[in-house]
N, C-alpha and C positions, 0 to 999 in steps of 0.2 A: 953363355951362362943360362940365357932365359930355356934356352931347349932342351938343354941338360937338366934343369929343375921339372919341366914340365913335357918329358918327351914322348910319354905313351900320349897323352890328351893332344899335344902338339901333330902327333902323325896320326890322331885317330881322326881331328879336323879336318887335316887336307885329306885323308884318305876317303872320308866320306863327301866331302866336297867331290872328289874325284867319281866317286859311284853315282853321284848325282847330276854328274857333267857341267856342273856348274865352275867347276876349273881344275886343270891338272887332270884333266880327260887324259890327253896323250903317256900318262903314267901307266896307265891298262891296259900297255900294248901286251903285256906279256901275257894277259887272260883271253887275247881275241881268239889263241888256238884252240879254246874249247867247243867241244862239239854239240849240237843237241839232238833230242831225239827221235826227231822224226821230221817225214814228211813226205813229199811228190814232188818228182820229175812234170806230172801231166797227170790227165782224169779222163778218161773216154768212158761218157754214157750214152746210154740207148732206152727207148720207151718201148713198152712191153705191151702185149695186147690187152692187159688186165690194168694199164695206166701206170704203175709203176714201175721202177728206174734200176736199169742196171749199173752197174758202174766200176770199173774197172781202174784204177788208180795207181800210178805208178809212184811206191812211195821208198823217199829217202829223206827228202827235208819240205816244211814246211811251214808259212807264216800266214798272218793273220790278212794281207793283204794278197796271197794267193786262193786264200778261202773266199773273200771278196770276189775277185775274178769270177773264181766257179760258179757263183749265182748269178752273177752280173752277166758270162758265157751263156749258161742254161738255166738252171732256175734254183730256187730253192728247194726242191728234192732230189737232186742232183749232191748237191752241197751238203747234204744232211747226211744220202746215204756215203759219198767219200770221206766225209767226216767221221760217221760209224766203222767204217775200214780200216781207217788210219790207227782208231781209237783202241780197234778190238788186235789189230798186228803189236800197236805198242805193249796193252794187258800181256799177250803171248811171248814176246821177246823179252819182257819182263820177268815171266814165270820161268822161262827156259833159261835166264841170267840169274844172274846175284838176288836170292831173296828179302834180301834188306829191302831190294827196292820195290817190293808189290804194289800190284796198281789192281785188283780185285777188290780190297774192302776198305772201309774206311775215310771217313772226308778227305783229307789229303790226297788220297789216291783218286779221287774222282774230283776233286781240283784241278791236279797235277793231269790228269787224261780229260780233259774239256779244254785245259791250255794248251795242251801240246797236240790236241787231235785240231784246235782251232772249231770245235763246234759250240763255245764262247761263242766265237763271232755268230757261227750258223744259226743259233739257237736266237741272237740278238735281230740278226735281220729279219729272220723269219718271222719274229715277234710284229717288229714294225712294220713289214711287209702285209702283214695280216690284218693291223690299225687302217695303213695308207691303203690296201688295196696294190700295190703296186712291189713288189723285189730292189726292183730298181732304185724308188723312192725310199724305202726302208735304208739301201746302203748309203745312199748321199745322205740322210739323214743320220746315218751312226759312223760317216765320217767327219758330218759338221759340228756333233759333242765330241769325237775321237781329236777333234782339231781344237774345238774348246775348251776342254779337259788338258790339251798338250798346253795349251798358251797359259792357264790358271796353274799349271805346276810350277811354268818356267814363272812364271808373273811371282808368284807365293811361296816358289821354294827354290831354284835354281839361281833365281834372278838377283835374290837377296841372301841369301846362302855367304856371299864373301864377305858382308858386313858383320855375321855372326862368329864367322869366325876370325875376325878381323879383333873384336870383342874378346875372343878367350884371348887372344895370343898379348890384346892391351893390359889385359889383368893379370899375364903372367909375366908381365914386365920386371916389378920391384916384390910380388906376394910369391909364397911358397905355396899355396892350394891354389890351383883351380879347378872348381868338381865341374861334374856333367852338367849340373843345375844351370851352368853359365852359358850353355848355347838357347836356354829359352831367356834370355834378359832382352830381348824385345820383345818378346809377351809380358811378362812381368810388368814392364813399364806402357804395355800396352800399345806399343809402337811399331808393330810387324808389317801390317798395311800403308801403315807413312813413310818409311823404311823402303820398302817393295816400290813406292811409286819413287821414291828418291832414286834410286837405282835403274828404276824404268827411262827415268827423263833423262838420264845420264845415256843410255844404251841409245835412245833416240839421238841426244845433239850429238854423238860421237857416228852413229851411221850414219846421219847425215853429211858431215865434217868428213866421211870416209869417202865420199863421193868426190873429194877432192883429193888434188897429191898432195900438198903439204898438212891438210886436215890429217891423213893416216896418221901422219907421226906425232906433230905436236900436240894435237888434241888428248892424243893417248896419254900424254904427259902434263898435261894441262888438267885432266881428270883427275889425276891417279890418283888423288889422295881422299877421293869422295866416299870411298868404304869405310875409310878410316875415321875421318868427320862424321860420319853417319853414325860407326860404331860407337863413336865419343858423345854425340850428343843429336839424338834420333829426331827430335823434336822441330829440326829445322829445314823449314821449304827446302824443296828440290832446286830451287831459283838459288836460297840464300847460300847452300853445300856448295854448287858447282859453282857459285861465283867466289868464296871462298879457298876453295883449292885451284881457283885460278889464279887467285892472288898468290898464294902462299907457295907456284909452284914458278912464278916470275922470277928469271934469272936460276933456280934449278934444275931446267929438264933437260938439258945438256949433262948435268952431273948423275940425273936419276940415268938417264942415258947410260951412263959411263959405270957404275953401278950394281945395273942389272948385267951389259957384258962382263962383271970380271964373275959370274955365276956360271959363264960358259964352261968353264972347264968341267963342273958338277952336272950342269947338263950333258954334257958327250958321256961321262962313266954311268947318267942316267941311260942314255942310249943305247950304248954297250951290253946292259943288263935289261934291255927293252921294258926299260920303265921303275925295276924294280929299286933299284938306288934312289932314284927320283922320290919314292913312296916312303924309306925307310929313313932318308937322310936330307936332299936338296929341296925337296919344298918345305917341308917345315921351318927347315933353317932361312930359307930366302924369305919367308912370312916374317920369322923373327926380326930377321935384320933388317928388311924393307920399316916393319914395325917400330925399331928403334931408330929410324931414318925420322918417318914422321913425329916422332917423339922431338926432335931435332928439330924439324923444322916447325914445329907446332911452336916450341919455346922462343924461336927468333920469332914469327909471326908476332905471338905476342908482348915481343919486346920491343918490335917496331912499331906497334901499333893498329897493326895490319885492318881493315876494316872487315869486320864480322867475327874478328878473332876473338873477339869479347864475349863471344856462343862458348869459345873452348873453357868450360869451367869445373869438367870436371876434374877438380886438382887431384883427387884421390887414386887415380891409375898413375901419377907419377912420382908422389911420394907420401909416405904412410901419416896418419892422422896420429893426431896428438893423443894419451893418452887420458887426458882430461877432456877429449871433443869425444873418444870413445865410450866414455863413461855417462856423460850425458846423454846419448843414443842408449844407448844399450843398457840402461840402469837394472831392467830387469833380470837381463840374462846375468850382470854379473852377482844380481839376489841371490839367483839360483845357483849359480856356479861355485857361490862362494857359501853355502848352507852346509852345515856339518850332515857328514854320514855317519853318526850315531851307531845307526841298526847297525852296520856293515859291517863296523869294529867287532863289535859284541856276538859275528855270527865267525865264532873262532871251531877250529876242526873240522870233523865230518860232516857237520850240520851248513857250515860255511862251505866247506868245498862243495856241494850237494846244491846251495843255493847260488854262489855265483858261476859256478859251472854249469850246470841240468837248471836253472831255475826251480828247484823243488824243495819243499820245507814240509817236514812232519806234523809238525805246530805253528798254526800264524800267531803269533802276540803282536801288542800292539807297537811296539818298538818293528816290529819286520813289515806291518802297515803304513807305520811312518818314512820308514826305507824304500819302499815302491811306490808311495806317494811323491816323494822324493827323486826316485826314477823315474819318474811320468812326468815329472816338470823339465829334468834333465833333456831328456826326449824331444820334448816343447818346442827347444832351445838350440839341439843339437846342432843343427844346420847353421846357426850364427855362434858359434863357440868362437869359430875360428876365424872369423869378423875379430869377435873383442882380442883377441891373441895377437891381432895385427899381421894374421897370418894368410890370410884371404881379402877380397876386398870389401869392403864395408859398406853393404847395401843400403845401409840406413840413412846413409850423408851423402846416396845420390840426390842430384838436386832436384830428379822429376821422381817421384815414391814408387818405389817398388813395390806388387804388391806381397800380400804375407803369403812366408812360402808354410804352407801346410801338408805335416806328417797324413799319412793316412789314420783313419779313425784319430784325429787325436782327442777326442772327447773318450774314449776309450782307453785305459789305462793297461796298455798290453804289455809294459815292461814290469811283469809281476812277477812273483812267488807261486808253481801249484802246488800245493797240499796235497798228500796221497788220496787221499778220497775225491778230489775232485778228477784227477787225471784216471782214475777209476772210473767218474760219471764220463769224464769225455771220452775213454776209453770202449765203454758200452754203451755210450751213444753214438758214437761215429759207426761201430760196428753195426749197430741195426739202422741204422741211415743207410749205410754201403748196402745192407742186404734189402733193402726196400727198394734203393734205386738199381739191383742187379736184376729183382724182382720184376719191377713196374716196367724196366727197359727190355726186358725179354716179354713179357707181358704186350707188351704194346707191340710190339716188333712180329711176334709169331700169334698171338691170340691165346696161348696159353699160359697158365700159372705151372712156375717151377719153383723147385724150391735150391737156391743156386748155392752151390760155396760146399765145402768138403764135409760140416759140420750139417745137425740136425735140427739146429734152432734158428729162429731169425735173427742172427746176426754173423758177420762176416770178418774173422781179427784182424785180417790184413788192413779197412779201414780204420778200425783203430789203434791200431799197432801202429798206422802208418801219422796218424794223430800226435800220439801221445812222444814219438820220436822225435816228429818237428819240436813239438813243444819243448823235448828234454836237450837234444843232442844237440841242434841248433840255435838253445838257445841264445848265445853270442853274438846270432845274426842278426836280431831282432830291430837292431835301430838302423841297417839298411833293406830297404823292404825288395831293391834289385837283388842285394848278394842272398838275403831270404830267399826271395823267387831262385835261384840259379843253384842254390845249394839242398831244396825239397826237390827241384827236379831230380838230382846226384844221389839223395838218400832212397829217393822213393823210386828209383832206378832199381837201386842194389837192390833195396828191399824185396821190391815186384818180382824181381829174377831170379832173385838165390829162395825167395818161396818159391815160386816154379820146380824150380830146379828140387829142391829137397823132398815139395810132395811128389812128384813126379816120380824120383828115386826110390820114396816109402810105400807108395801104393803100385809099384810093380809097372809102371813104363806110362801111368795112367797119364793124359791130358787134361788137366782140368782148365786151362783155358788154353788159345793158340792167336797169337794176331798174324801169324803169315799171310800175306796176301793184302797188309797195312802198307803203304809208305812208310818207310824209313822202321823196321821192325831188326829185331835184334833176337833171330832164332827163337824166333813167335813168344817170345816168351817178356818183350816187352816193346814198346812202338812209339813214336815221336807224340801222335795223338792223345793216349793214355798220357805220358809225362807232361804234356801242357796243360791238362787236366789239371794233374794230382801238383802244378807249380800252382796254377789260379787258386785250387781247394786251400795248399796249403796254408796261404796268404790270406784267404775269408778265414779260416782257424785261426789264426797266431794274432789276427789283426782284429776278428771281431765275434767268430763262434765264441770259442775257449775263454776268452774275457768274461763272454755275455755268462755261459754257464760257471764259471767261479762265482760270478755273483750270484749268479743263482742258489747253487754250493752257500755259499756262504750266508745267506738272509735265513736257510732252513734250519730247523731242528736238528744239530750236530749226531746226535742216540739216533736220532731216525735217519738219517743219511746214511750212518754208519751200518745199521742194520739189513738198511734194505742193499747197498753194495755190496754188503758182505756175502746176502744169498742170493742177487744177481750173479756172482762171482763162483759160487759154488755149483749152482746150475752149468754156468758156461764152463767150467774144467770138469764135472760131471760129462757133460755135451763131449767136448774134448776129448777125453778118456774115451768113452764109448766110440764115437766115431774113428779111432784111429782102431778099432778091432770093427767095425760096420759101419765106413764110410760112405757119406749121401754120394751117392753116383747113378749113372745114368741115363735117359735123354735130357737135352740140355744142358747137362753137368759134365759129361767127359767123354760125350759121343760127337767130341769134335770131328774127325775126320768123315766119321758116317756123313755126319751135316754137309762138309762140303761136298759132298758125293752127291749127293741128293739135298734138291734147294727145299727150302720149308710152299709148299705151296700156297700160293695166295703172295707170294715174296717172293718171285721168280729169278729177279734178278741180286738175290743175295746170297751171298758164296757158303753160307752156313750158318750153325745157332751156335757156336762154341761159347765159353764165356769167356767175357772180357770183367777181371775185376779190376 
């Protein structure tokens, strides 16, 4: 029952516990056939009569501890120039494969080719080598962080990993939500580091305990319930947990034994599908029911008295609080919850559909201020609604305080109304924002000033086009700020591409911008880089540009706001007009392909000026 309420969150835990290797590792068999992209067999170099290194590299695969070797063998110019080999084969079998995947321009693509060439590593030895004076000393020194960077993940993330999710799976025992929010509840409570050593000292007496033959088995069973105490109640020594689930596991580990075998049969059909059953169905489920085990033995514990079982107190993951103990906590949100929406009723028709659909109102009055005033507190709130509903777990009557979970900007009042004139102001100001920073980026980048974008004025519609959309189309998304992120990337997708595509079409085959040669590009017409972009942008918009300028909009003299939009407005579809009969083009502007033909000098190594808007 608990899996079936909560089964995407339930398989998204183990699944990333699994990518984390923190448990249910052997779930991944089915992704080990993947292949990657590069590397060597071997490196045979030679020193030249001018000092530098030839190098001949036989490449098919390659890792970061084969990069090691090659300086550690010959030296660090050796390592540098097979590194640039490996680097400059990948770029080329790149260009000659699939262009989605270019590795010519773009951060990602020069991420993605420094990982995969391993000249990361070269670059890092080479550094230290050059500090120490020595190659050699450089690589023992970037394997002794490469070693203490390994043990602070497993220490920090790996190691305490199963108590978090040991945590979702408690709260989705007897509640119907459990959000994402609930894998940070040992940050919350500020207990990740206590948590982490708790887990630590467990992993210690249990290796130790392994050094023996009877230590392997029953220690294992003697533990097993220390994620789950830890999940219940963070706060307590690593001494007080493990002596505790020793007690409470006296006269059970023969049964947990018996238990865990009848899940055999779910593991073989996990095997059978090398892993993939295991991911979709058997570990979530074995969590659950392991989970409702301890639930079990938690309650005899303390029915017998058990010593330390008087720690287990948080009653609330196993049955829901009174409605009257919720009302006491929560007085506030139920203020708000329970405050008349007035405005809402009264925005009847087109004026209504316009404002709870688009967020957009022709007239604010004050009845529709009192409404988004109203939304703003809602907002506040939002995340404990489902607390008071008795629907989630009710963070406020944990016994160590949680701290307050906070909306972004919520001093900012973003679940508003815009008025045409103001999505007018953000609509011409985003635009000549875009066209200053297409401006100032080719500026900086080539040493020249262009004047970029299809039109003849400083500004560029697609930024605010792509503005004023967020604002309208999404506004529904607004009080989740992930599905926000996830769904401006999805608008300003289209958006980006079907303009491509249309000026492209009206101006006779022209180019006006190209990412080929991006990681991850979509027939240059749009690239993973640009959309993580235009997701960040969106979210300073909706969260706290567009806020800031309503109010601004709104302190001014209404006749003068009015007037001077109006003949911003008039110039730019003037602009408009004209440039689609003498459109701005160009260098810079739609001499992409020239560009990549011939680098900008002084920028040798940049594949062209095309524009990216």
């Amino acid at each position: 029952m608990s899996l079936k309420k909560h089964y995407l969150i339930f398989v998204a835990a183990c699944l990333i516990a699994a990518f984390l290797a923190s448990e249910f590792r052997s779930s991944l068999n089915f992704s080990t056939a993947q292949t990657y992209d590069q590397t060597y067999d071997g490196v045979e170099s030679s020193r030249n009569a001018d000092g530098s290194y030839t190098v001949k590299a036989h490449v098919s695969s390659i890792t970061w501890e084969d990069a090691l070797r090659v300086i550690a063998e010959d030296n660090a110019q050796a390592g540098r120039e097979m590194s640039r080999e490996i680097r400059e084969n990948a770029i080329e079998r790149a260009e000659n494969g699939n262009p989605m995947f270019g590795r010519t321009r773009g951060v990602l693509s020069g991420i993605v080719n420094q990982v995969t060439s391993g000249s990361i590593i070269v670059t890092a030895v080479t550094a230290l080598g050059s500090i120490t004076g020595s190659d050699n000393l450089g690589i023992m020194i970037l394997i002794v962080l490469g070693a203490l960077g390994m043990f602070l993940f497993w220490f920090l993330i790996q190691n305490v990993f199963p108590v978090v999710i040991r945590r979702v799976f408690l709260e989705g025992m007897i509640y119907d939500r459990v959000t994402p929010q609930r894998f940070l509840f040992l940050l919350r409570v500020k207990k990740w580091l206590k948590a982490s050593w708790t887990m630590f000292v467990k992993y210690i007496y249990y290796t130790l305990w392994s050094l023996t033959i009877v230590g392997i088995a029953v220690k294992r069973y003697s533990y097993f319930l220390v994620p789950y105490i830890t999940a219940e109640n963070p706060d307590l020594t690593a001494r007080q947990t493990i002596t505790l689930s020793r007690n409470m596991m006296q006269g059970h580990k023969w049964e947990c034994f018996v238990f865990e075998l009848s899940f055999l049969g779910w593991e073989l059909l996990g095997a059978l599908t090398m892993g993939l059953f295991n991911i979709l169905y058997t570990n979530p489920y074995k969590v659950a029911a392991f989970t409702r085990y301890y639930a079990r033995l938690r309650a005899e514990a303390i029915e017998r008295h058990i010593p330390g079982s008087e720690f287990l107190y948080d009653t609330w993951l196993y049955e829901k609080a009174e409605s009257y103990v919720i009302a006491a906590k929560y007085a506030d949100v139920l203020k708000v919850m329970e405050a008349p929406e007035d405005a809402e009723e009264k925005l009847a028709g087109w004026r209504g559909f316009l404002a709870r659909n688009f967020g957009i109102l022709l007239l604010r009055r004050e009845q529709e201020r009192k409404f988004e005033k109203h939304q703003a507190e809602l907002v506040s709130v939002y995340s404990l609604t489902d607390d008071v509903r008795r629907e989630a777990y009710p963070v406020r009557l944990y016994p160590i305080p949680e701290e307050e979970r906070r909306k972004l900007v919520q001093s900012v009042n973003y679940m508003r109304h815009y008025s045409i004139w103001s999505l007018i102001t953000i609509f011409l100001g985003m635009s000549v924002f875009g066209w200053l920073w297409e401006v100032g980026m080719h500026l900086f980048s080539y040493g020249e000033f262009v004047n970029r974008g299809s039109l003849h004025g400083p500004w560029l519609p697609i930024y605010g086009s792509g503005a004023v959309l967020i604002l309208t189309v999404l506004n529904r998304f607004r009080k989740n700020p992930a599905l926000e992120f996830g769904m401006t990337v999805v608008l300003c997708g289209v958006l980006e591409y079907m303009t491509s595509l249309v000026m492209e079409i009206a101006t006779g085959g022209k180019k006006w911008w190209d990412y080929s040669g991006y990681f991850l590009n979509l027939n240059g017409r749009i690239c993973a880089e640009g959309l993580l972009m235009f997701g960040i942008g969106g979210l300073a918009i909706v969260y706290a540009i567009a806020p800031m300028i309503d109010d601004m909009v709104d302190r001014l003299n209404e006749k003068k706001v009015k007037a001077v939009c109006t003949a911003l407005m008039v110039l730019f579809l003037a602009d408009a007009v004209y440039s689609q009969i003498h459109p701005n083009e160009g260098r810079g502007v739609t001499d992409i392909e020239a560009s990549f033909l011939s680098p900008h000098p002084g920028n040798e190594n940049s594949p062209g000026g095309g524009a990216t808007v």
